[in-house]
C-alpha positions in Angstrom: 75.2 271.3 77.9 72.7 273.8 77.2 70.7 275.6 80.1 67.3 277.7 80.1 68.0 281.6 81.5 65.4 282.2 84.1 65.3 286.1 84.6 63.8 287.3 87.8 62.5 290.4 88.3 63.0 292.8 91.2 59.6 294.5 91.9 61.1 296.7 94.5 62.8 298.3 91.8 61.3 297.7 88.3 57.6 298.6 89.7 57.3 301.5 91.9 56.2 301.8 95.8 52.9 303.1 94.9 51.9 300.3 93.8 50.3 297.7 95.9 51.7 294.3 96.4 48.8 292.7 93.7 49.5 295.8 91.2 53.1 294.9 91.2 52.6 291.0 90.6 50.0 291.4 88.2 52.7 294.2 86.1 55.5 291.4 86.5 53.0 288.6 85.0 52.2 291.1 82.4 55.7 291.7 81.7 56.5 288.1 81.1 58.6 286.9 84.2 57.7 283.7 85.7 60.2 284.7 88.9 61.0 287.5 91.5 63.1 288.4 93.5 61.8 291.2 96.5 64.6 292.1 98.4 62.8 293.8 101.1 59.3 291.9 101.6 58.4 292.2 105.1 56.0 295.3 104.3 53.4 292.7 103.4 52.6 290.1 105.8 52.7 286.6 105.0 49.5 286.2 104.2 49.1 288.8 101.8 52.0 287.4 100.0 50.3 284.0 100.1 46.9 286.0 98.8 49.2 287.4 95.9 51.0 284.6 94.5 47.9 282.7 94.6 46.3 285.2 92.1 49.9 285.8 90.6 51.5 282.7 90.2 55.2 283.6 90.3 58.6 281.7 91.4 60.2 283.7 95.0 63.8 283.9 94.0 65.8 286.0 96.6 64.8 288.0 99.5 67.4 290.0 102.2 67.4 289.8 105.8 65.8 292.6 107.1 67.8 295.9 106.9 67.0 297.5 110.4 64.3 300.5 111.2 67.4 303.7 110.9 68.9 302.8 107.4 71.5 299.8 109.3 72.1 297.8 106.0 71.7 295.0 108.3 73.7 293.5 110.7 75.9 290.6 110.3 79.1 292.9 110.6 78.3 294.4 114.1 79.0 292.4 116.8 76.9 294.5 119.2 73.6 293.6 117.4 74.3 289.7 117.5 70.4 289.1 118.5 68.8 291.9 115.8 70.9 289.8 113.2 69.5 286.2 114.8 66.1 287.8 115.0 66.1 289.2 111.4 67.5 285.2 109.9 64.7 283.7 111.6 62.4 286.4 109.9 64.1 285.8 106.6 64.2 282.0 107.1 60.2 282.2 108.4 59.4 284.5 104.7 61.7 282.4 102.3 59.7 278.7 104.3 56.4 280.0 103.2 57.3 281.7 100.0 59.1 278.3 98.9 61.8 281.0 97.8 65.6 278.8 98.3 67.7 281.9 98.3 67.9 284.4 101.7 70.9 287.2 101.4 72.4 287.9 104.5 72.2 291.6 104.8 76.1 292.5 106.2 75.6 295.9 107.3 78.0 298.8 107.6 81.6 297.6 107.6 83.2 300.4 109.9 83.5 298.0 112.6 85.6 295.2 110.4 87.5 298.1 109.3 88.8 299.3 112.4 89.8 295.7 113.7 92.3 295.2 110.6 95.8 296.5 111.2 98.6 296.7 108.3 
């Protein structure tokens, strides 16, 4: 059984942060990609991304839970931010809805709490 590749492209890192959010759809168009992925997409509210990919059609692959305002990597691995990791799935969930994008990465977070709980 044969299947199509469908590249996506990440415009967080293939076009750079000076560029707005039209600027970078209309370079991934350009580029040839049909799909992205934006790991990181709550800089832009919904409705500019709506604006966007209405000018740019494009396919919303993959985006992250939020990563936290101090560098967190997210927070599914510390138990003490159970309600910042709810909150940030319900953004991501809210985002990936109205993007029609069907994949949302759960953003783990630093692992020195899983560390310290496993004993040899």
């Amino acid at each position: 059984m044969k299947r199509n590749l469908n590249f996506a492209c990440n415009i967080g890192t293939m076009f750079g942060p000076s560029e707005s959010l039209m600027e970078r759809l209309q370079n991934v168009k350009s580029a040839g990609f049909e799909s992205i992925e934006m790991a990181f997409p709550y800089t832009w509210s919904l409705e500019q991304w709506k604006e966007a990919l209405l000018e740019n059609p494009l396919s919303v692959q993959l985006i992250n839970t939020p990563l936290g305002e101090k560098g967190e990597f997210g927070f599914a691995a510390t138990p003490n931010h159970r309600e910042t990791f709810l909150d940030g799935v319900r953004m991501g969930i809210k985002y990936c809805k109205a993007l029609k994008c069907p994949r949302l990465h759960i953003m783990a977070g630093p692992a020195a709490w899983a560390i310290q709980q496993l004993k040899f």
